[in-house]
Structures are given as C-alpha cells and as structure tokens.
N, C-alpha and C positions, 0 to 999 in steps of 0.2 A: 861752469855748467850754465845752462842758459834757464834763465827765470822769468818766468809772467812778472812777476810786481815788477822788472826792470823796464817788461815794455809798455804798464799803464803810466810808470812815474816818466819816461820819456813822453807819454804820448801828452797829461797834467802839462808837463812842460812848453810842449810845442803848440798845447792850446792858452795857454798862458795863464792856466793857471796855477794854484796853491798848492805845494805838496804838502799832504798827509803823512806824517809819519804813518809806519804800519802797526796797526794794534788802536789807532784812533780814530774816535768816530768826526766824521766833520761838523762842523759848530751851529746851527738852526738861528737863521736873521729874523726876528719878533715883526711884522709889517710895522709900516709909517705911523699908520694912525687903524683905531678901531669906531667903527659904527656903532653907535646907540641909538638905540629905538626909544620913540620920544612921546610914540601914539598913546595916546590914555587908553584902556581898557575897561569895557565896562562890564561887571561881573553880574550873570542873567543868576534868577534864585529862582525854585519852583514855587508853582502858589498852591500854598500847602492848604487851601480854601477848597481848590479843585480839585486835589489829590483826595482831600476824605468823601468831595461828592461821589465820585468815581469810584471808589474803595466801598462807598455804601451802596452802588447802582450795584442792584443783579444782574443786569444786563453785560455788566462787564466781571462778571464772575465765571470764570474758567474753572474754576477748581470743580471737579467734579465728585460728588459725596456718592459713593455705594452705599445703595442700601439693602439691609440683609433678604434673605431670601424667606418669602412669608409661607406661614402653615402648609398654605394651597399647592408654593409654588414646591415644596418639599415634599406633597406627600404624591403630584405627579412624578417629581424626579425620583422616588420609589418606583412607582406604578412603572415608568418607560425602562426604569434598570431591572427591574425584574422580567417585565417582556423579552428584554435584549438579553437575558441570562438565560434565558427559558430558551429562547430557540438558540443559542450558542449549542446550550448542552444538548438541545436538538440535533445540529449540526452534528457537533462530536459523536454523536451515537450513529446517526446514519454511515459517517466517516471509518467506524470501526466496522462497519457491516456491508462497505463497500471495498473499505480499504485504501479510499482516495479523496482528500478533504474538497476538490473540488466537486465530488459530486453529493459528500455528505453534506455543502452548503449549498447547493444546487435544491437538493433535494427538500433541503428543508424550509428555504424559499417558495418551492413548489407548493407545499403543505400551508405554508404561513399564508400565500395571497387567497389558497382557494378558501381556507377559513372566515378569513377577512371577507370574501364577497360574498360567499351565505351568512356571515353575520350582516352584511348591507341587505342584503335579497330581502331577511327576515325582517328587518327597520322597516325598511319601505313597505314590504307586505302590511306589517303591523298597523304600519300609519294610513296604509291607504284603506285598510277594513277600519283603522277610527271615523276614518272619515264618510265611511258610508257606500266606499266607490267598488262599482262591481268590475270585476276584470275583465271581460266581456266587451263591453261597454268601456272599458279605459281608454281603449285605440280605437274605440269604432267611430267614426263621423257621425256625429249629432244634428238631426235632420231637421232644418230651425221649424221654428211654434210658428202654427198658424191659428188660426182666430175659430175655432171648434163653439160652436153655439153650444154641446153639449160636453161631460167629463168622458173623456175617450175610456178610463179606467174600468165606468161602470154603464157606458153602453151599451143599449139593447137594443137590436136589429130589429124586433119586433114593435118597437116604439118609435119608431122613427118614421114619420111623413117625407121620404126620400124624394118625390118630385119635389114636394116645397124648397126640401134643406138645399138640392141639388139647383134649383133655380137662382138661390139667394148668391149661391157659392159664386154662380157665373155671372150674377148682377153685378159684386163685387169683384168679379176677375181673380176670386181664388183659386184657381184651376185644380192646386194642387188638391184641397181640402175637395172639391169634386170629384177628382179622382178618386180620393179615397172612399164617397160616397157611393161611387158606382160599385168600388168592390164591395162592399157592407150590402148591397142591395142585394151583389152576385150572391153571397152569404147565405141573403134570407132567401130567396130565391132554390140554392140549392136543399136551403132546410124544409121550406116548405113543402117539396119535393119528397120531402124524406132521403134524402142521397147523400146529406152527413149529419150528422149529430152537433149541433152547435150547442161550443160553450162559450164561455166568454173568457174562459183560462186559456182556451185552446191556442196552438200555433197556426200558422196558413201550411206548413208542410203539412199538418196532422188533418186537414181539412182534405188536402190533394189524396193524402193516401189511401182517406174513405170513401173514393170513389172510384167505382168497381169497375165502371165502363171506362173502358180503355180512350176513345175519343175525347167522351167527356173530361177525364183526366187530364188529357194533355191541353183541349184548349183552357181548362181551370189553371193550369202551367204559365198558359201566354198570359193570362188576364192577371195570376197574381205576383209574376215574375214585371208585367207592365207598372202595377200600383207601388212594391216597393221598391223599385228605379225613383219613383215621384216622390214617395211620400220620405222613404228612409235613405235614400242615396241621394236626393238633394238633387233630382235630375230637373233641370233648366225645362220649364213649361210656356206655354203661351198659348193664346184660342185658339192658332191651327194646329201646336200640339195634342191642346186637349181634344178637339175632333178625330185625327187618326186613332187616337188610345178610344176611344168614347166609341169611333166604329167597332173598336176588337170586342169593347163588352157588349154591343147589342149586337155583333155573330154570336158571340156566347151565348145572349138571351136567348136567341131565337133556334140556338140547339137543342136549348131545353125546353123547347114548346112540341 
C-alpha cells in the first residue's frame, strides 16, 4: 500500500537531511550566544509634594457632591405635580365624553392656555391700575410738553389776555402752544355768544354738539379737528404752518361777527 510518511522520509533524504523516526518531535538548537541589556535604568517616582497640592486644589475636584433638594425646591415640585395631575384627570374626563384621548387632551390643552391668558390679562390689568395708568391713554401717542405760561388743568378762557399769550407764543416760535391758543379764544368767543356752554370738564365733541347751526358746526369741525392734529397728534408745525391753520380760525372768527 502506498504511504505519505514513505514519501516525506524519501523526500528528508534527498534533501539531505536527518530522518525523524515517526512519533518524534525534532530536537530545538538553543542560538550561539544571548544579548544582555547593559543600559542602566533609572527608576522616575512621583512627587508626592505635588500630588497633595493638587488633591487639596478645588479646581481639580471632579467629584461632584448633590446636594438635597431644599424646602422651596420641594414644595414647587408639589405645586407643578399637582397642576400635571390636575389636568391629566382633565384629560381623562374630556377623553370619556368624547370617547378619544386625542381629543380629551386636545381639549384640555384648550382650556388649560385660555385659563392661563386671563390669569396673565388679570396680572397685567392689576399692575397697570397700581400704577396709575389709564387704558385709554396706554396706546395713545403722548403729545410732548410745551412750555404753557399757565396750569392747562385749571384754565380759564375768561382770564386769559390771548393777544398778549398769543404774541409771546410766536416770539418764541411756539406754534404749536398758539395754536392751541387760537382755539381757547374760539372757546370764549363761542361762549360769549352764548352758542355753548363752557366748562372746563367739557370735551371739544361736546362743544361741536352744542351748536345748533349747522354751518357753524361744521366750520367749529375744521378748526377743532386743525388744533388737535397740532396739539395731541404731534403734527410737525412751522410759521407757514401756523399761517394756513391761523387763516382757518379767523374764517371762523369772522363767521361769528
């Protein structure tokens, strides 16, 4: 029969070298010579000086210490899990009476913001009555301070030297504080007349309304619709401003002659 180990020990052979009996391992040649390392080592040690600066710096403290959660912060984590329980079981309820949780929390999203913004509405209302501020007047444009010789509060048309005041106004190039002057004159002018009743509470609508003549009405329209463009809307003046406006009140004047 023909065998492998016949044809490695032929082949041992023909290379010249040693046979192996079979079952043995072949024998391991130890080298010539061994290398020894001759270099000195020199053995590094930490500097246990530096190690406890370091270990005493805070700066190099990683360790992070929790600290427990105080009174305050415990008694909002109530406060915010009762809210979030509150409208759950909000949720749940709409949910049974719709019959479908998207719209049982749908719905009680709905309810939960608008509550929220009338409890804002009410803050803000509350604070803005501390503070004194009329609604009215919250968005209206504030018509800036001009230099009034007299308290506008508790003027009286009937005390007023209006050429003089009216002079001073355009010495100074206060147009607008003229203009106001011309209407205060219109004022007395119509009182004197008897053709309204002047208060000093009154409005300028309530002034137009008491005047029965129809003409007269409407140019009292131009002239008091001209003063608060100036006085309360902040409307940009100058002396050929004031001249056009200034002719309107003396047509006026001279309607009433």
């Amino acid at each position: 029969m023909f065998k492998p180990s016949n044809i490695l020990h032929q082949t041992n052979l023909a290379m010249g070298g040693h046979v192996v009996p079979a079952g043995k391992a072949s024998p391991l040649h130890a080298p010539d010579f061994i290398k020894v390392d001759t270099v000195d080592v020199a053995v590094k040690h930490f500097n246990e000086a530096a190690m406890d600066k370091y270990k005493n710096d805070k700066d190099f403290n990683y360790h992070v210490i929790k600290e427990g959660l105080s009174w305050w912060d415990h008694f909002w984590s109530w406060v915010w899990h009762l809210w979030a329980s509150f409208w759950n079981w909000v949720a749940e309820l709409f949910q049974k009476l719709f019959g479908s949780a998207n719209m049982g929390k749908s719905s009680a999203n709905v309810i939960k913001y608008v509550i929220l913004g009338v409890g804002a509405f009410a803050i803000i209302y509350c604070i803005i009555k501390l503070l004194g501020i009329s609604f009215p007047h919250l968005f209206k444009k504030q018509a800036k301070s001009a230099s009034v010789p007299y308290s506008e509060a508790v003027e009286n048309i009937h005390e007023i030297s209006f050429d003089e005041a009216i002079d001073d106004a355009l010495s100074n190039k206060n147009y607008r504080l003229a203009v106001r002057l011309l209407y205060l004159r219109s004022l007395k002018q119509l009182s004197d007349l008897n053709l309204i009743n002047w208060k000093i509470e009154k409005t300028n609508t309530a002034y137009i309304n008491e005047l029965t003549n129809a003409g007269q009405r409407e140019q009292f329209t131009v002239v008091t619709r001209q003063f608060e463009y100036v006085w309360y809307g902040d409307f940009p003046i100058d002396g050929q401003s004031y001249q056009r406006i200034n002719n309107i009140f003396q047509e006026f004047k001279q309607s009433l002659s």
